[in-house]
VMD Tcl script that draws the C-alpha trace (Angstrom):
set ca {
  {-27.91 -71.10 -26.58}
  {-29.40 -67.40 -27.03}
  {-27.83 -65.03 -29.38}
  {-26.21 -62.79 -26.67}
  {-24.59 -65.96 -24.82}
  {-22.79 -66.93 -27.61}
  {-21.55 -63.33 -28.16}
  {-20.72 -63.64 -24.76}
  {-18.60 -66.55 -24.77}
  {-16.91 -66.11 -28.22}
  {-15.78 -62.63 -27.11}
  {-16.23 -62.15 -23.58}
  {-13.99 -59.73 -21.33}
  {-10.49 -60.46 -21.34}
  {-7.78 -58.12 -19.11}
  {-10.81 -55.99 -17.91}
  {-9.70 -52.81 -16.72}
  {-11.23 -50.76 -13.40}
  {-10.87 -47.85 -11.15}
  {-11.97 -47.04 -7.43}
  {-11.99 -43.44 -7.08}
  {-12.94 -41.37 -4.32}
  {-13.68 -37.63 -4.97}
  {-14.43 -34.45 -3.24}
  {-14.95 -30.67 -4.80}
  {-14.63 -29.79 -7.96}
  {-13.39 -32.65 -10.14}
  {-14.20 -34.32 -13.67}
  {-12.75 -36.97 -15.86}
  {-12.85 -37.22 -19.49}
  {-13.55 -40.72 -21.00}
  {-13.11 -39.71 -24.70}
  {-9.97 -42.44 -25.06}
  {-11.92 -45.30 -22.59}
  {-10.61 -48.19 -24.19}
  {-14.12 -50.03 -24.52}
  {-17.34 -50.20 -23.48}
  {-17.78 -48.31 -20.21}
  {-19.79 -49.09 -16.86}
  {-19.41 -46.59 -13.78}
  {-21.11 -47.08 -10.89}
  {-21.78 -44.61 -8.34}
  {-21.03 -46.43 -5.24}
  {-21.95 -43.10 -2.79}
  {-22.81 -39.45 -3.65}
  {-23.56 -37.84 -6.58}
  {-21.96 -36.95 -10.09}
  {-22.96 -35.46 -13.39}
  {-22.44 -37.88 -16.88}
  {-22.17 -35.47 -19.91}
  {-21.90 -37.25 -23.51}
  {-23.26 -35.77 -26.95}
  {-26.53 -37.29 -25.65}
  {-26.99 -34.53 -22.97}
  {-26.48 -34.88 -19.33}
  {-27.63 -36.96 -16.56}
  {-27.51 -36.25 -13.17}
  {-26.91 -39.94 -11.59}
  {-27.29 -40.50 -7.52}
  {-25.83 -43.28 -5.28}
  {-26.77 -46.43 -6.32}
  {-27.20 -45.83 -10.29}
  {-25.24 -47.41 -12.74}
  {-24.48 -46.37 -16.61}
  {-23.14 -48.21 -19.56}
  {-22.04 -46.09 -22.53}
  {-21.13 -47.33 -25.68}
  {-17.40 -47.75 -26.71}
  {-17.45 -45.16 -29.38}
  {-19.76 -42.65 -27.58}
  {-17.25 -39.59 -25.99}
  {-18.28 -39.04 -22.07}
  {-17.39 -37.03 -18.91}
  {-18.14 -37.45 -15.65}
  {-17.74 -34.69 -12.82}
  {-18.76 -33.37 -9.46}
  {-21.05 -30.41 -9.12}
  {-18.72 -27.82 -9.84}
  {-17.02 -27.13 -13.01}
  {-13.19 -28.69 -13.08}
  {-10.37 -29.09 -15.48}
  {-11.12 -32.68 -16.57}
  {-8.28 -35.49 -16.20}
  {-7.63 -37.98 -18.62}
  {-9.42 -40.98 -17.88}
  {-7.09 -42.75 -19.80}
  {-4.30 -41.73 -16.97}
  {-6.56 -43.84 -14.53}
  {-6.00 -47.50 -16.44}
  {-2.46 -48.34 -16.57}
  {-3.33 -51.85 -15.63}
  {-5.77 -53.67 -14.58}
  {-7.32 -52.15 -11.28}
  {-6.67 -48.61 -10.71}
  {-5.67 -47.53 -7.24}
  {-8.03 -45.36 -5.30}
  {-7.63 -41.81 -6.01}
  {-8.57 -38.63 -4.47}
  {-8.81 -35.52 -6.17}
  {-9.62 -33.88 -2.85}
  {-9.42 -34.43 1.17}
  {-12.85 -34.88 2.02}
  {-13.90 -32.32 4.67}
  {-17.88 -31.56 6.13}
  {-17.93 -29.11 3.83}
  {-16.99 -30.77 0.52}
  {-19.62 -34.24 -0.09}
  {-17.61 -37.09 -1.39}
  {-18.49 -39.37 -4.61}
  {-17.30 -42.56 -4.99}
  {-17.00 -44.02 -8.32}
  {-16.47 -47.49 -9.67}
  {-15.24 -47.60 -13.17}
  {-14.76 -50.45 -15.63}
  {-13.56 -50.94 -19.47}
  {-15.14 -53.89 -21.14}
  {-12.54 -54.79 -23.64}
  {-12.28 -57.12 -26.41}
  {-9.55 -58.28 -29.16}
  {-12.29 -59.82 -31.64}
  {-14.57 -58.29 -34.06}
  {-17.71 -60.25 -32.55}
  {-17.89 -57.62 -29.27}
  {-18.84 -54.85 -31.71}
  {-22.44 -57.05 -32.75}
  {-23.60 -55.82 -29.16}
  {-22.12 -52.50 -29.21}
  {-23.72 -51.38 -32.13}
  {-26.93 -52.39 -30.72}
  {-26.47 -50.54 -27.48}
  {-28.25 -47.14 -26.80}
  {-25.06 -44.69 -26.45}
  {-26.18 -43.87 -22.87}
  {-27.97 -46.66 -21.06}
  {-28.51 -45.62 -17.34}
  {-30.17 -47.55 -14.83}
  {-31.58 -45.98 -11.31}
  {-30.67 -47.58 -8.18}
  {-31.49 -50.89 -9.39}
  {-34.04 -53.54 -7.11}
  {-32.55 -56.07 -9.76}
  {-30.87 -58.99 -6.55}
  {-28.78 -60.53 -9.32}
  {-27.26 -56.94 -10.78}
  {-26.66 -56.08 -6.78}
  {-24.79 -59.19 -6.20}
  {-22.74 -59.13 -8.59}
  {-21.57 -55.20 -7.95}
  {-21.32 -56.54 -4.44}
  {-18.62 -59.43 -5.72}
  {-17.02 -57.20 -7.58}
  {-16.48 -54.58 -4.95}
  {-14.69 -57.54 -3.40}
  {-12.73 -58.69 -5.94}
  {-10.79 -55.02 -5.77}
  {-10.05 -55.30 -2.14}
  {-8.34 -58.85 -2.98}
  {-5.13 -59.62 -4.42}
  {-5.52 -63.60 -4.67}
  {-5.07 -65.59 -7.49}
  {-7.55 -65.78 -10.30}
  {-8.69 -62.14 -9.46}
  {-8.58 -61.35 -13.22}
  {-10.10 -64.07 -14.16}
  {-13.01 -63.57 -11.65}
  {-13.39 -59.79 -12.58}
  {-13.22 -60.90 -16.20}
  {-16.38 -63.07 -15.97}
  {-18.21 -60.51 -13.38}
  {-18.34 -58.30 -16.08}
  {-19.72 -60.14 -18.33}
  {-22.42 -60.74 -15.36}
  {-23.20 -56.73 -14.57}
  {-23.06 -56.16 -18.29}
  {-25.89 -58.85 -18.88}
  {-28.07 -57.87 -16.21}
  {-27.71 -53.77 -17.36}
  {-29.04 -55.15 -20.62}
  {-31.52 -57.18 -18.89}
  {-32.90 -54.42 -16.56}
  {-32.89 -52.22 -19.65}
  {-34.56 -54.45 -22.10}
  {-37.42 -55.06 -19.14}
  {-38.41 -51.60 -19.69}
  {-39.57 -52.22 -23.41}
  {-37.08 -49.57 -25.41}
  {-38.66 -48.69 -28.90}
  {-36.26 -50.30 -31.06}
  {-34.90 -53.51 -28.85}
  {-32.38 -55.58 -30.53}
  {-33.15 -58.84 -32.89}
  {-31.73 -61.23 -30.96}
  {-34.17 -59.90 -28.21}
  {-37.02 -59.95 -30.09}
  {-36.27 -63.05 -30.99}
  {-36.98 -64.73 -27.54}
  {-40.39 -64.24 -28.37}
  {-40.44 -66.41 -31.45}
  {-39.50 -69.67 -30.85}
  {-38.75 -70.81 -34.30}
  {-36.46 -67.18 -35.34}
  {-34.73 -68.36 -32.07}
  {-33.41 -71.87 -32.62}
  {-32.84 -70.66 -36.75}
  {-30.59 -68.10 -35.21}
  {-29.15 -70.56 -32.75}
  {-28.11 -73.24 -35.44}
  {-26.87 -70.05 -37.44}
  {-24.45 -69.26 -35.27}
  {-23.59 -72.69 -33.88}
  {-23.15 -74.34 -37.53}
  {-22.39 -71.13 -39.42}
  {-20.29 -73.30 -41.81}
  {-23.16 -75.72 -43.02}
  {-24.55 -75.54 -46.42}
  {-27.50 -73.37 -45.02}
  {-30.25 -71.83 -47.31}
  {-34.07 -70.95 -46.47}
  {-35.41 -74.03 -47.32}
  {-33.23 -76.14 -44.87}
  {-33.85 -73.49 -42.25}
  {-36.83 -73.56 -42.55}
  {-37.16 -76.96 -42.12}
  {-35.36 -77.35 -39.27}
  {-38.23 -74.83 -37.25}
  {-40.95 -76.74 -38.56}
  {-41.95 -73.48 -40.98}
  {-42.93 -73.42 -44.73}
  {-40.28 -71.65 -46.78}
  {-42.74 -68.65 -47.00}
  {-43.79 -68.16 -43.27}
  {-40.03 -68.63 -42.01}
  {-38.79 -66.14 -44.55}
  {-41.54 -63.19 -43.54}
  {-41.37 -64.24 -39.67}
  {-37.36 -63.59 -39.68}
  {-37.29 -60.54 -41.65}
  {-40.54 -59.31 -39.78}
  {-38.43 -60.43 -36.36}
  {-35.13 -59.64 -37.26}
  {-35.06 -56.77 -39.36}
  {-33.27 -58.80 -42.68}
  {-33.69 -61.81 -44.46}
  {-32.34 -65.25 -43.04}
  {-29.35 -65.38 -45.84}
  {-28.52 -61.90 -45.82}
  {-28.33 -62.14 -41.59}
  {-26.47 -65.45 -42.26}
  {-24.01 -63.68 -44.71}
  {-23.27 -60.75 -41.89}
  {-22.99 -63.29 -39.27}
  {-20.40 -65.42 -41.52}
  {-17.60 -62.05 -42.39}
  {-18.52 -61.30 -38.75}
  {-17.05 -64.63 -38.13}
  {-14.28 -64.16 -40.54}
  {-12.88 -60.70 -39.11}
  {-12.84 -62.43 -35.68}
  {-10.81 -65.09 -37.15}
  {-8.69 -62.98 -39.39}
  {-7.69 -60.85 -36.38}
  {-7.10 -63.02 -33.14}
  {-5.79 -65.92 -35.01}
  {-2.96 -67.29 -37.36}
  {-5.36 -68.99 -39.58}
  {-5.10 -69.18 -43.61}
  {-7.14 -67.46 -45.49}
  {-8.58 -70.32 -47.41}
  {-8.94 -72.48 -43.83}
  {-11.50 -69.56 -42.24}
  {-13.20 -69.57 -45.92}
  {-14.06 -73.20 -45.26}
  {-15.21 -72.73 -41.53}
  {-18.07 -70.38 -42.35}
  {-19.37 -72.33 -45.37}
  {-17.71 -71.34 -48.33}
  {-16.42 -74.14 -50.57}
  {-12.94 -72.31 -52.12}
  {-10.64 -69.69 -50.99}
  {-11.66 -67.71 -54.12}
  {-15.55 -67.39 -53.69}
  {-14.37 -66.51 -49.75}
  {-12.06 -64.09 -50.87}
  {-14.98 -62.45 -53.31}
  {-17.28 -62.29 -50.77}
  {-15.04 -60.74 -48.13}
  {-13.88 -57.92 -50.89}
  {-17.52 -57.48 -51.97}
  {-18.32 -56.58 -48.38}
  {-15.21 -54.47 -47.41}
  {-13.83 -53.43 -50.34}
  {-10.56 -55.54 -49.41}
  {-9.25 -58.99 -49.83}
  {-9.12 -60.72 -46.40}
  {-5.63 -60.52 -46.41}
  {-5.03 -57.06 -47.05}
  {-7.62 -56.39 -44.36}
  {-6.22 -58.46 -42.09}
  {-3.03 -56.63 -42.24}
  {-4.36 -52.98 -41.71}
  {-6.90 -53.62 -39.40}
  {-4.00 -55.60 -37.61}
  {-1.84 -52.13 -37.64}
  {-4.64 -50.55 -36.32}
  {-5.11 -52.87 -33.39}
  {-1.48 -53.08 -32.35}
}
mol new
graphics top color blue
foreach p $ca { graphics top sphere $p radius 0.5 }
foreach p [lrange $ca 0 end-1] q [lrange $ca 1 end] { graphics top cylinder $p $q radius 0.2 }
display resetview
């Protein structure tokens, strides 16, 4: 299992949020409080994304993901007071909307919106690694059509499992945007990408994250790639961008803030399922990397959440 599939599955959508809107003269929404990583879609027309990246004109057909923590609008061709897009995801499909009655003399846009949301702490390993804007032009990609194409359908439904379904579509149109973007060769692609390329970084991360509680060090993973000590060590930095143990270590409080946030479990219980042998030397580490105990950040980042 890849690196991204396993992010994937540990904290995949859940209670996905989106919006049909349909739009005609001046109009604009502001996406500074989207809760989560954003995808529109510009199902017909035109509009106009503006972020602290700059601004992209985007046509029928394109679709953009922006990072959770990036601050975005999106408008028609004239200037408009912008509305909330907050005001547009009371639940989990938004009714169509019109800021306008279309007439021959006002073009329409039609927008589909969605929130990628996530409880976990694991979500944010692929946000960071996101470009803030990733756009993607009218996309040849079947797979990424298809599944826009199901999830057009899904909103026109009201059967049961429709939240389920749109929950796991997501996760479909959000792998094949990264997909179509990581085809074009960006300068600085992710690890986990680069990693496809080296067959023996791969499986190491792979058994990393599938056994994150074993008594791992460089020697043993090393061994189980078929590497000397030496050429494993300088092949996963080189790939990577760190050394095994130190991506090991962020992978294991990565671990450990998922656990301490969506579940009940004891502190000294998630010590011992990423590999550390006592609730003390877990407790060390955690405060060493956060500058809290685990408990005391479980309870603020907890008030945070709620």
């Amino acid at each position: 299992m890849d690196v991204l599939t396993d992010l994937l599955e540990r904290a995949g959508a859940r209670r996905a949020l989106f919006g049909k809107a349909e739009f005609a003269g001046p109009w604009a929404l502001d996406f500074d409080e989207a809760p989560g990583l954003a995808i529109h879609v510009i199902d017909d027309g035109a509009a106009t994304l503006d972020s602290p990246e700059g601004s992209c004109h985007l046509r029928s057909g394109d679709v953009v993901l922006v990072r959770a923590d990036v601050p975005h609008q999106l408008s028609g061709g004239n200037k408009a007071v912008p509305v909330k897009a907050s005001t547009f995801f009371p639940a989990a499909t938004m009714p169509h909307q019109a800021a306008h009655t279309p007439t021959e003399e006002q073009p329409r846009t039609r927008l589909l919106c969605g929130a990628y949301r996530w409880t976990g702490d694991l979500m944010k390993s692929i946000n960071h690694q996101l470009p803030p804007v990733l756009v993607v032009h009218a996309s040849s990609a079947t797979s990424l059509n298809n599944a826009l194409a199901l999830l057009r359908s899904q909103l026109e439904q009201d059967d049961a499992g429709r939240q389920a379904i749109l929950d796991r579509l997501l996760d479909v149109v959000l792998i094949e945007l990264l997909r179509e973007h990581l085809r074009n060769k960006p300068t600085h692609p992710p690890g986990w990408f680069r990693a496809l390329d080296e067959p023996a970084i791969s499986t190491a991360l792979e058994v990393m994250h599938s056994r994150a509680g074993d008594p791992w060090t460089v020697a043993t993973l090393a061994k189980v790639v078929g590497l000397s000590r030496a050429a494993f060590s300088a092949l996963f930095t080189r790939t990577i961008g760190s050394p095994p143990m130190a991506y090991l270590h962020s992978w294991r409080m990565a671990l450990a803030r998922d656990h301490l946030l969506t579940s009940t479990t004891t502190i000294s219980e998630v010590g011992r399922a990423i590999g550390y042998t006592s609730e003390f030397a877990f407790s060390a580490a955690f405060k060493k990397a956060h500058g809290l105990p685990p408990g005391t950040w479980r309870k603020e980042a907890g008030q945070i959440m709620s």
